[in-house]
KOLZAVEX-437402 format. One record per residue (C-alpha): residue in three letters; x, y, z. Coordinates in nm, 4 decimals. Layout:
! residues N
 rest       c1       c2       c3
  ALA        X        Y        Z
...
! end
This chain:
! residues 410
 rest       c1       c2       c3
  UNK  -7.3104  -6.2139   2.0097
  UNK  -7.2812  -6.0506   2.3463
  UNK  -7.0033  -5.7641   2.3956
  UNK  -6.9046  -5.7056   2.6615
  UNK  -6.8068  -5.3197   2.8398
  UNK  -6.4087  -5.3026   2.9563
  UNK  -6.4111  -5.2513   3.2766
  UNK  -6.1951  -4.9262   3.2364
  UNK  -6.4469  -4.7824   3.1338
  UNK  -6.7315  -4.7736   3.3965
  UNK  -6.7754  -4.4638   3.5404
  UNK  -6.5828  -4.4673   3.9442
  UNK  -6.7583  -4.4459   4.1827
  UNK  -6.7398  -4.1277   4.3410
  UNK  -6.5007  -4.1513   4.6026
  UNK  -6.5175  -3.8993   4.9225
  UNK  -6.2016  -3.6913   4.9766
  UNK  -5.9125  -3.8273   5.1805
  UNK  -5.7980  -3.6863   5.4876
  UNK  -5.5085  -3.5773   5.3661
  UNK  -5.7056  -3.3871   5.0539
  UNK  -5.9053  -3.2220   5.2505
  UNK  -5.6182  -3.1214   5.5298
  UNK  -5.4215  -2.9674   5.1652
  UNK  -5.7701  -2.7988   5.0362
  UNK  -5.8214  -2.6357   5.4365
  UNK  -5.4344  -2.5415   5.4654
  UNK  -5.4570  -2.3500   5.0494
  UNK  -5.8092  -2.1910   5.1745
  UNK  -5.6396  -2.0680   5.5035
  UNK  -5.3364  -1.9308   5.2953
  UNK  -5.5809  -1.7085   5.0753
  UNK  -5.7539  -1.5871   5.3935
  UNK  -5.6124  -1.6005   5.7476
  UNK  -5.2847  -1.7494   5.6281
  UNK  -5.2303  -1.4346   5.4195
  UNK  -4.9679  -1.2515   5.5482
  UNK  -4.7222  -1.5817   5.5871
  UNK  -4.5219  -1.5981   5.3071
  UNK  -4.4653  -1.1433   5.3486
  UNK  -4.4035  -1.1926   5.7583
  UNK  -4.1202  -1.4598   5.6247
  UNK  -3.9840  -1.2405   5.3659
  UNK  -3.9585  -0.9801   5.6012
  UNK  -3.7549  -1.1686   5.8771
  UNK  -3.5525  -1.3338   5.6147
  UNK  -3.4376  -0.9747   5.4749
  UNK  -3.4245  -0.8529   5.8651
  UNK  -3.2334  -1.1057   5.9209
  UNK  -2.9552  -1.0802   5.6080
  UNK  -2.9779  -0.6477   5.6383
  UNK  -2.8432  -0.7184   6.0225
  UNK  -2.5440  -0.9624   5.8991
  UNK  -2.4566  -0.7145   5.6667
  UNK  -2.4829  -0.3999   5.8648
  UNK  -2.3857  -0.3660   6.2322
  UNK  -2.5830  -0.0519   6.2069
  UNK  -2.9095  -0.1831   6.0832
  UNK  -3.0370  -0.3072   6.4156
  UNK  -2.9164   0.0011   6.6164
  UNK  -3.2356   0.1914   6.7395
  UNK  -3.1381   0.4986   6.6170
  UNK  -3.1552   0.3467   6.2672
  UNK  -3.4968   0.1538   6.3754
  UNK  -3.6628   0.4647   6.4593
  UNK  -3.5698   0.6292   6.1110
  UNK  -3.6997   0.3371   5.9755
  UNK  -3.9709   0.3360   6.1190
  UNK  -4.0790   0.6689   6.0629
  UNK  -3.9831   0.6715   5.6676
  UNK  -4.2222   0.3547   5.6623
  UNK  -4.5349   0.5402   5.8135
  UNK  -4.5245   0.7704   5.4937
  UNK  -4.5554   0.4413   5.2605
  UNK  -4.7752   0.3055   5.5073
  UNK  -5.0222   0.5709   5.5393
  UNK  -5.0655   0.5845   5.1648
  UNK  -5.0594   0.2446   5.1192
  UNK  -5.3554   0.1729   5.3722
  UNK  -5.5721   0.4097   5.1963
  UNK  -5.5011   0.2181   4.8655
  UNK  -5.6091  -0.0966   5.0404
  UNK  -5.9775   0.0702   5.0315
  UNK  -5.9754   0.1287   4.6519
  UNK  -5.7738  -0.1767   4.5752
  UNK  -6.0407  -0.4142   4.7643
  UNK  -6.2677  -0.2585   4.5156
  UNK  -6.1286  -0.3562   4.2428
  UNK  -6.0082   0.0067   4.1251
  UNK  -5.7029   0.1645   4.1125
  UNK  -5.5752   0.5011   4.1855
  UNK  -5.3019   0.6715   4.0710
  UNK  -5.3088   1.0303   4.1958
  UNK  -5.2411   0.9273   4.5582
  UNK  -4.8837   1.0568   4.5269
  UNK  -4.9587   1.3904   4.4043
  UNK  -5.2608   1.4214   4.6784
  UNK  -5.0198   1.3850   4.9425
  UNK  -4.7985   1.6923   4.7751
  UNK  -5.0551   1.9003   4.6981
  UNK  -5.2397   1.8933   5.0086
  UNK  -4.9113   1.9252   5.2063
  UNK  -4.8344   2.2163   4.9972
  UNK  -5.1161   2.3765   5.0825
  UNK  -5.1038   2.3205   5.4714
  UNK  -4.7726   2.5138   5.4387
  UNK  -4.8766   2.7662   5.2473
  UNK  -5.1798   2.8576   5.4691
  UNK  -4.9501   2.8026   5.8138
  UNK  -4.6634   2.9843   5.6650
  UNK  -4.8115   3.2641   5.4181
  UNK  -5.1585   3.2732   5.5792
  UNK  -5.0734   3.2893   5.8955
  UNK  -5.3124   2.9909   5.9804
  UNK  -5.2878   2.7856   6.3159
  UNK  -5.1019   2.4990   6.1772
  UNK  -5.3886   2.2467   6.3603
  UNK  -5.6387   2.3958   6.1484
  UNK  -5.4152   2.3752   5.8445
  UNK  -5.3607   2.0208   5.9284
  UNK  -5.7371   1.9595   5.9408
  UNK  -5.7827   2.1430   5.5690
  UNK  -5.5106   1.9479   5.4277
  UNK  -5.6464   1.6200   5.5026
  UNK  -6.0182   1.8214   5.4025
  UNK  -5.8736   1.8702   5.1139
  UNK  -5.6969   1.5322   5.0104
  UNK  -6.0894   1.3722   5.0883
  UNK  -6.2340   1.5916   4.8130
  UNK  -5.9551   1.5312   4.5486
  UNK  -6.0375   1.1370   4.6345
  UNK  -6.4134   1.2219   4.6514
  UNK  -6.3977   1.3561   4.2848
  UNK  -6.2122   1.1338   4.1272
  UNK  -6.4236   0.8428   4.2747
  UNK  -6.7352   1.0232   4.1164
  UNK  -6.6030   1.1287   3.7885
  UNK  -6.4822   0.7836   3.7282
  UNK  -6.8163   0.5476   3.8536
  UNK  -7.0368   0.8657   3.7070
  UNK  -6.9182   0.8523   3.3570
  UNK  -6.7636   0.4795   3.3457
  UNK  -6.4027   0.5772   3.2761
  UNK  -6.1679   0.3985   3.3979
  UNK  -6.0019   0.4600   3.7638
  UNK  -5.6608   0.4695   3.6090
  UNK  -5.7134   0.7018   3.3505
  UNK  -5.9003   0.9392   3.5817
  UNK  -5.6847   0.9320   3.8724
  UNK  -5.3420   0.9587   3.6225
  UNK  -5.5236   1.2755   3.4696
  UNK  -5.5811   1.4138   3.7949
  UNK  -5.2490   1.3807   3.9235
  UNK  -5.0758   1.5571   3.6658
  UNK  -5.2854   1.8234   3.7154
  UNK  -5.2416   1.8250   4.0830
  UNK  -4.8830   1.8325   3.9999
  UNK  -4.9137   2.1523   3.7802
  UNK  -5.1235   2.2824   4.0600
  UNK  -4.8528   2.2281   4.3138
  UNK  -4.5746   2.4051   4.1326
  UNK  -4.7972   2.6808   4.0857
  UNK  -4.8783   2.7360   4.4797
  UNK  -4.5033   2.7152   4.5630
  UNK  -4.2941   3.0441   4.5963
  UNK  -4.0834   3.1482   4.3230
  UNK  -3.7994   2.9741   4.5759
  UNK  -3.9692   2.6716   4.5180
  UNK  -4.0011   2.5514   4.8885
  UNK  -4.1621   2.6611   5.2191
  UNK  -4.0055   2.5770   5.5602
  UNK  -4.2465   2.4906   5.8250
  UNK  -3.9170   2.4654   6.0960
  UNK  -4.0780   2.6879   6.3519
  UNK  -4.4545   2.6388   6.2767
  UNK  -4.5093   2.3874   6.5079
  UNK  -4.5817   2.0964   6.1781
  UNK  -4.2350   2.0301   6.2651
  UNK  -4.3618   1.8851   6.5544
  UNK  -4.5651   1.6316   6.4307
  UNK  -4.2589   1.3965   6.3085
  UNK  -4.0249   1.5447   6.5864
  UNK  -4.2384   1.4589   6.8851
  UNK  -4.1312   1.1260   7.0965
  UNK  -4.3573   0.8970   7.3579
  UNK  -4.1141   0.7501   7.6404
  UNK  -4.0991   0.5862   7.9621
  UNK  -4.4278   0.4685   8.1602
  UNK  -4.6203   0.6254   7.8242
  UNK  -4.4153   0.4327   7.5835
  UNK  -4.5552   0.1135   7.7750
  UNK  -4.8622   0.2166   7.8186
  UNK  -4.9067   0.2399   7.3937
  UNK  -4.8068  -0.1645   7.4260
  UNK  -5.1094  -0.2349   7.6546
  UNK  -5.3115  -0.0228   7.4450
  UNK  -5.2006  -0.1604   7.1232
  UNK  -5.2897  -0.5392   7.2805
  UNK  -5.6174  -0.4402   7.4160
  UNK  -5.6778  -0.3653   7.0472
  UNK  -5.5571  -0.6103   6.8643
  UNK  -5.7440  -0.8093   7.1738
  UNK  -6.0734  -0.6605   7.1141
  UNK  -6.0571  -0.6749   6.7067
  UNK  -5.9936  -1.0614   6.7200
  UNK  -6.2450  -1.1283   6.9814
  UNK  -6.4976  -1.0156   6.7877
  UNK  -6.4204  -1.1895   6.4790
  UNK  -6.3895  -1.5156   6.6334
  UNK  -6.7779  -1.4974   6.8379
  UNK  -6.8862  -1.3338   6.4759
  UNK  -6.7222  -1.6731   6.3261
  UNK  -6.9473  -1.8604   6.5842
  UNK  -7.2422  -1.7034   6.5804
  UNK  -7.2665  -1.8028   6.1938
  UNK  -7.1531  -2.1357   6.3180
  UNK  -6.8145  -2.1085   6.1059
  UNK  -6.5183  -2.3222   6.2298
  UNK  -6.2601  -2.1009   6.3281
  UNK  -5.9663  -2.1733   6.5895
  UNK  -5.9675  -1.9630   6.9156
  UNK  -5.5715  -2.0223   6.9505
  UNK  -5.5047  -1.8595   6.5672
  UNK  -5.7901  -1.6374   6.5779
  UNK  -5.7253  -1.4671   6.9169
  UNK  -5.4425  -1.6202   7.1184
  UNK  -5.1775  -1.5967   6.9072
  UNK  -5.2370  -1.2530   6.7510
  UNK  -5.2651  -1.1006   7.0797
  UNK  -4.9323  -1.2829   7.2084
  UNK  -4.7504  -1.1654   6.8860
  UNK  -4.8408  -0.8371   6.8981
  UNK  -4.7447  -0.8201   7.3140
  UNK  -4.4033  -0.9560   7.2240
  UNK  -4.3253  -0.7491   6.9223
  UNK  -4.4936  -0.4585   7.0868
  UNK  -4.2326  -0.5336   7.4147
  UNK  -3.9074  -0.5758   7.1781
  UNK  -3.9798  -0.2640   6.9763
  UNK  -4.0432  -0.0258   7.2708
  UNK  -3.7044  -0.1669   7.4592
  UNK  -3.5648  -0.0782   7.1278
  UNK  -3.6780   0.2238   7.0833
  UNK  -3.6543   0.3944   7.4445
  UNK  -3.3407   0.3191   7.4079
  UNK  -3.2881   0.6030   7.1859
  UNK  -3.5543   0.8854   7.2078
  UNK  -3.8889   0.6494   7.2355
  UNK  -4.1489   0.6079   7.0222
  UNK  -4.2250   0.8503   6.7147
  UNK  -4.5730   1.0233   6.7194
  UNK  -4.6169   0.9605   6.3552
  UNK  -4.5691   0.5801   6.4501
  UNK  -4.8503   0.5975   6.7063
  UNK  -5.0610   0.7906   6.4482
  UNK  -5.0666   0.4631   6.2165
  UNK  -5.1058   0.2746   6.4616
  UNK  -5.4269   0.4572   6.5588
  UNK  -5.5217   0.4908   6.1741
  UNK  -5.4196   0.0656   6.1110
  UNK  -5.6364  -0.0459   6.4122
  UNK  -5.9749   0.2491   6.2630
  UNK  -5.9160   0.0931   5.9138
  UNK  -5.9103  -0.2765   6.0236
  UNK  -6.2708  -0.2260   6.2501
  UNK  -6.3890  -0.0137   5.9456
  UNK  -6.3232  -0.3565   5.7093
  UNK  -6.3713  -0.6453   5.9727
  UNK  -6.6466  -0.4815   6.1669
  UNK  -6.8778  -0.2674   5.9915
  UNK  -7.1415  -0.2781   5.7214
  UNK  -6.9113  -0.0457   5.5142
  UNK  -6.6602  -0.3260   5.5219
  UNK  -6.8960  -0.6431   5.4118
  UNK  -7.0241  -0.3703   5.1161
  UNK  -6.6461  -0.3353   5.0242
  UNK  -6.5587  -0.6456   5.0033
  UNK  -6.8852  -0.7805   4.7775
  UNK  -6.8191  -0.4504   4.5294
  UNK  -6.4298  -0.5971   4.4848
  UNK  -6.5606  -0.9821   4.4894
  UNK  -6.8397  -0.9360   4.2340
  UNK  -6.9685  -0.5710   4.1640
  UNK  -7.2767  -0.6852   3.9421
  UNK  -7.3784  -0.9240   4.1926
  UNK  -7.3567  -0.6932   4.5108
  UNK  -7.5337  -0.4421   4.3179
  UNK  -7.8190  -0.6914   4.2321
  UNK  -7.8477  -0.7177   4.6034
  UNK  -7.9313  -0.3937   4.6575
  UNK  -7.5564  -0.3065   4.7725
  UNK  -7.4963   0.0684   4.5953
  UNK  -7.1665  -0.0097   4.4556
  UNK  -7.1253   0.3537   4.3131
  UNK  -7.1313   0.4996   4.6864
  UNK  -6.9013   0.2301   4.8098
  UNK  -6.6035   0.3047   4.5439
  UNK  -6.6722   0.6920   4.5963
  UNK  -6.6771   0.6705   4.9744
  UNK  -6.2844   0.4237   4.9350
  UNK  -6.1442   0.7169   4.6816
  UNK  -6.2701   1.0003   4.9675
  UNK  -6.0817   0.7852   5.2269
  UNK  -5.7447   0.7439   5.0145
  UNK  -5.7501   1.0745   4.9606
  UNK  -5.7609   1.1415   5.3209
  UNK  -5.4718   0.9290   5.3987
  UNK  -5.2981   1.0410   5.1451
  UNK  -5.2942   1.3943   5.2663
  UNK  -5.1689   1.2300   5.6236
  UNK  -4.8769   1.0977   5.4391
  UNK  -4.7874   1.4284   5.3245
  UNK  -4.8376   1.6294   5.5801
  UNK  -4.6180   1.3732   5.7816
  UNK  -4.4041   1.3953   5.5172
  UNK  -4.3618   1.7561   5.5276
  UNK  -4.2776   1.7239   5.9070
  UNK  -4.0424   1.4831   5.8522
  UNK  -3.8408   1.6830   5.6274
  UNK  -3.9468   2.0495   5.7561
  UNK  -4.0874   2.1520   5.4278
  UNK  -4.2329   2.1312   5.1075
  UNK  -4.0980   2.1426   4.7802
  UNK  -4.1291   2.0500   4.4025
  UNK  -4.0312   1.6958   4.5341
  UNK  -4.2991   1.6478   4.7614
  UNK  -4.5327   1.4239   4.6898
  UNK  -4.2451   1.2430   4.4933
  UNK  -4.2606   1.5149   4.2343
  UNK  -4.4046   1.4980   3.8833
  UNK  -4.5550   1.1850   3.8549
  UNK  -4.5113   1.0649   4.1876
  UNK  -4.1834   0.8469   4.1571
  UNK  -4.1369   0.6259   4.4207
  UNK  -4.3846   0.7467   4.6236
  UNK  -4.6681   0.5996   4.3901
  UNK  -4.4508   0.3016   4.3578
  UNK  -4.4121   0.2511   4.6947
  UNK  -4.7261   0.2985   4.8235
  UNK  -4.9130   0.0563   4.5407
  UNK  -4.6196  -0.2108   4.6035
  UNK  -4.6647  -0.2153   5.0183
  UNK  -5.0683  -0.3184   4.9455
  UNK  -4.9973  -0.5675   4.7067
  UNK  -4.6719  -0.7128   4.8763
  UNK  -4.8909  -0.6947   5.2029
  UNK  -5.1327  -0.9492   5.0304
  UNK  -5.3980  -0.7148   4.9136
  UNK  -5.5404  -0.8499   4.5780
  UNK  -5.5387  -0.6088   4.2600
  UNK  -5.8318  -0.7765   4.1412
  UNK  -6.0460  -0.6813   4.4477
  UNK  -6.2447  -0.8541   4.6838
  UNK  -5.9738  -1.0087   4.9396
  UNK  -5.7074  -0.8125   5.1869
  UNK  -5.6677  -0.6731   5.5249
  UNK  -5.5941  -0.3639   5.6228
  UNK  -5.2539  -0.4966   5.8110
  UNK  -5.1141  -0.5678   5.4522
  UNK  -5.0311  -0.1664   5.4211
  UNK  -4.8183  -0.2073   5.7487
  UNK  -4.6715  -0.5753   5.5935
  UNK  -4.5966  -0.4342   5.2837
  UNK  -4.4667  -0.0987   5.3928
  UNK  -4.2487  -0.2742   5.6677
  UNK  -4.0864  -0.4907   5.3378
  UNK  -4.0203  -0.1979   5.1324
  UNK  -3.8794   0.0370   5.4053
  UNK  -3.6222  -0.2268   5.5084
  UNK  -3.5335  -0.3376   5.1446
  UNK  -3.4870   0.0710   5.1299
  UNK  -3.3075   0.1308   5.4336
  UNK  -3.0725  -0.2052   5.4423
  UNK  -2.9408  -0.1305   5.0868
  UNK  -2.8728   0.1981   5.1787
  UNK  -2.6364   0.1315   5.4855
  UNK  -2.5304  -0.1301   5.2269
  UNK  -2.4350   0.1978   4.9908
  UNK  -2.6664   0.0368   4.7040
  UNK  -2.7591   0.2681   4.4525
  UNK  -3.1499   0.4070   4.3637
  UNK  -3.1514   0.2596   4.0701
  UNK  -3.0984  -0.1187   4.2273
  UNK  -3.3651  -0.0277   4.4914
  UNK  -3.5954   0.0063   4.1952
  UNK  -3.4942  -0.3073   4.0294
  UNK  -3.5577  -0.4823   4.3839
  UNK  -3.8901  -0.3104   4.4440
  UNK  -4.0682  -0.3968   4.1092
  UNK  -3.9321  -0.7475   4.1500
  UNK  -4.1168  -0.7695   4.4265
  UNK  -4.3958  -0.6299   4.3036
  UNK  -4.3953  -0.8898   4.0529
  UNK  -4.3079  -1.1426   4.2443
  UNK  -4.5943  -1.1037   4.5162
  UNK  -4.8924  -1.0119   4.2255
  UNK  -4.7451  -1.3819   4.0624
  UNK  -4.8184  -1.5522   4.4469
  UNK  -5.1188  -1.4301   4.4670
  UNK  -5.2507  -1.5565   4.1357
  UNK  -5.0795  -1.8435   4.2466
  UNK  -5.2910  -1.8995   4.5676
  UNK  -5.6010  -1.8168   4.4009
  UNK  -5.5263  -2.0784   4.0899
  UNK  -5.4564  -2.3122   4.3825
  UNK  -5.8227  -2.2446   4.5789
  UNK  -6.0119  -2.3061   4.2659
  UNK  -5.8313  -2.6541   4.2177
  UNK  -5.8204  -2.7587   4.5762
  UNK  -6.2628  -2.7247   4.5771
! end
């Protein structure tokens, strides 16, 4: 007696892909990648957009350029972090580095009698060797980043109350480190930081999209080049209109501006960059190709700690001096928060391997106005916590999200 096989259950055929499929499986690829900072750039005009129904004030360009300036603190941190954080490590001592190393600027300029340029330069010195050690302790003896870089900051918090005066706080009004957050760009200069900024941002896409080419990988001229550059001209136009209108542009802003378009060539355009990225996608593999992952995560901890000194030492400008509280105080507060929250909101992965160095101005950009709008709003510290660590949460779940959602769509 013959049986004979259902027809339900003959293997298909295999059946290529439909338009459509593969249109979904480009647009979730281009959303883990390129696509990025979407979802954070619509956050961020959403919230700019219910702060400035709220608050007549909010929009003002006084208030813009106090924004502004508050956000290149988070922002300065924050891009360091991006280095360690596309490694797949974490550090938490950035906070305290920034104290610490501003504490010590003042001390030397104030005490020492230092030229505050050079104490600048030692600061920052400074904050690099903190980062450099920590980095080597924790790929040297195979402890983990966290537990090294939480150790180290409560000792660089001991350390800091111990180089303050019994007063507890050093003035650097009359230095000349006031000058640092106190100095404005306006007029023909202010416009001349536009053109510069789009020659950048020009010259950084550029060579992306003939790199692209060259390895004969499809990639759009319009997104790629086009419509960065024409973004960046008209944002570049409307915040400089804004801003002259009160006392022009703050130096510190120009300084991460200078420091955001350095850390983007360092990750998009160097060797450096390509070895950062294989440590944070796969360490074992990138060692196995002769990548030396040890040097890579030291040489990301040197450079947070570097920035992280900036953001004090801007900081300490902003504020005219140093004090228990710098740095955020013991522990590092909001600071830490802050600065860990603006990479990740900005679309940096905690898990390593994918981010751009823009996410630190993204993310910082978010956080200053959630800051700023609920305080013209009168909303207590407490609730700007709650809304922070929501969003820290909620922008760690969408990226998990978009990563679940690559896997599937290939």
């Amino acid at each position: 007696m013959t049986t004979t096989v259902p027809s339900t259950l003959t293997p298909p055929a295999d059946v290529p892909p439909s338009r459509a499929s593969r249109a979904r499986a480009r647009f979730v690829e281009l959303l883990a990648t390129d696509l990025r900072a979407l979802p954070v750039l619509a956050g961020l005009i959403v919230l700019v957009l219910y702060f400035a129904s709220q608050s007549e004030f909010f929009l003002s360009s006084r208030n813009l350029t106090n924004l502004l300036v508050q956000t290149v603190v988070t922002g300065t941190i924050a891009l360091g972090l991006v280095f360690i954080l596309l490694t797949g490590e974490i550090d938490l001592s950035v906070a305290a580095i920034s104290g610490v190393s501003a504490v010590v600027m003042a001390k030397l300029v104030v005490s020492s009698g230092f030229n505050p340029a050079l104490g600048v330069v030692i600061a920052i010195a400074l904050g690099a060797a903190i980062g450099t050690l920590t980095g080597f302790w924790s790929t040297r003896f195979l402890v983990p980043s966290f537990v090294v870089t939480l150790g180290a900051g409560l000792m660089l918090n001991g350390t800091q109350l111990i180089l303050l005066p019994t007063s507890g706080r050093y003035s650097v009004l009359g230095t000349g480190l006031e000058k640092i957050a106190g100095t404005f760009v306006t007029g023909l200069w202010s416009w001349l930081c536009v053109l510069a900024a789009v020659a950048a941002v020009a010259g950084l896409r550029w060579t992306s999209y003939q790199r692209n080419r060259r390895h004969e990988i499809e990639v759009s001229l319009v997104s790629t080049v086009v419509i960065p550059i024409a973004v960046t001209l008209v944002a570049g136009l409307v915040l400089v209109g804004v801003l002259n209108a009160n006392e022009g542009i703050p130096v510190p802003v120009l300084i991460f501006a200078v420091l955001l378009a350095a850390a983007s060539y360092l990750l998009n355009e160097t060797r450096f960059g390509l070895y950062l990225y294989a440590t944070g996608g796969n360490a074992e593999a990138a060692l196995r190709a002769g990548i030396k992952v040890r040097r890579i995560k030291i040489l990301s901890f040197a450079i947070a700690g570097a920035l992280a000194a900036a953001g004090g030492i801007i900081a300490a400008s902003r504020i005219l001096g140093v004090s228990v509280s710098s740095g955020g105080g013991i522990g590092g507060g909001a600071i830490l928060l802050n600065s860990i929250a603006a990479a990740v909101i900005g679309g940096v992965s905690l898990f390593g391997g994918r981010g751009r160095a823009s996410a630190a101005l993204l993310g910082a950009l978010v956080i200053g106005v959630v800051g700023n709008g609920l305080n013209l709003l009168g909303v207590s510290t407490d609730v700007q916590l709650l809304v922070t660590g929501a969003l820290l949460v909620l922008a760690v779940t969408i990226d998990r999200s978009i990563e679940r959602l690559t896997v599937v769509s290939r």
